[in-house]
C-alpha positions in Angstrom: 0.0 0.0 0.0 1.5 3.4 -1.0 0.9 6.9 0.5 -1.3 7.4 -2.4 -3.6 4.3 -1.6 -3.9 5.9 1.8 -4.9 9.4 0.5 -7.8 7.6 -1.6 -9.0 5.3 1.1 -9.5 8.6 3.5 -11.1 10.2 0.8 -14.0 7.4 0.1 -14.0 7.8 3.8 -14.9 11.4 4.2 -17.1 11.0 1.0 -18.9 7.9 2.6 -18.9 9.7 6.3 -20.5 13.4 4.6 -22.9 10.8 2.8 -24.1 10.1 6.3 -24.3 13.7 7.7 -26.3 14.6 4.7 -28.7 11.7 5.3 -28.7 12.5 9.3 -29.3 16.2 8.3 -32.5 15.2 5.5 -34.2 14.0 8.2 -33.8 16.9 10.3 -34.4 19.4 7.8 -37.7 17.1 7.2 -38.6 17.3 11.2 -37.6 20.7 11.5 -40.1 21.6 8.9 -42.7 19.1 9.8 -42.4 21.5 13.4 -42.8 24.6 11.5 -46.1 23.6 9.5 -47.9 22.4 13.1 -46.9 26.1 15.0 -47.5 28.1 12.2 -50.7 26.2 12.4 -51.2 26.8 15.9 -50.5 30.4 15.4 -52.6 31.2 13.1 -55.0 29.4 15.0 -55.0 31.6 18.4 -54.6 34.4 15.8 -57.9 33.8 14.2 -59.8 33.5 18.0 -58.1 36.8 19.5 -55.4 34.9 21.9 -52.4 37.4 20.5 -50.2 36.3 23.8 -50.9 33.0 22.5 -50.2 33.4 18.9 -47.4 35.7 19.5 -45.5 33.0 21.4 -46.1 30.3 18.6 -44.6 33.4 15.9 -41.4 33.3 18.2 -41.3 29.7 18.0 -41.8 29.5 14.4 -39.3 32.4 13.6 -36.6 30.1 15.7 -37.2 26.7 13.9 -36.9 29.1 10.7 -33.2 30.7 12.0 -32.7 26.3 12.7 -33.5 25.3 9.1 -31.9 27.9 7.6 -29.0 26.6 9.8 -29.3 22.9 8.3 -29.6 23.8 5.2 -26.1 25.9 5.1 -24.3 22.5 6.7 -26.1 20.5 4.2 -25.2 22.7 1.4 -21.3 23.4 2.9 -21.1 19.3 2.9 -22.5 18.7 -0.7 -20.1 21.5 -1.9 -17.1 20.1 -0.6 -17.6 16.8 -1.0 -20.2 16.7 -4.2 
């Protein structure tokens, strides 16, 4: 085995362990926006009967899961870039 075996072995590696992460990150990317759909329905929910506290607090949450899947979806794309 030469040095260059070695470099291409760790490089199916990485490409086989960022297969992984992207698949581990699909699924949270899916649940993430799963979560989003249900409290924005629950927002607009207590919007629509008058409970503003209510609604407002669901508007936070959804605005956080946003700032999350925004999040996943700059790894996933930082992991597909670097390692196609």
């Amino acid at each position: 085995m030469t040095a260059d075996d070695d470099f291409t072995l760790a490089g199916k590696a990485d490409h086989e362990q960022a297969s992984v992460w992207v698949d581990m990150l699909d699924r949270e990317i899916d649940d993430v926006s799963a979560a989003i759909d249900k409290v924005g329905q629950k927002a607009r929910a207590e919007h629509r009967v008058g409970a503003v506290d209510r609604a407002r607090r669901f508007d936070a949450e959804g605005e956080r899961l946003a700032a999350q899947l925004r999040d996943l979806h700059r790894m996933r794309r930082n992991l597909t870039d670097r390692f196609g």
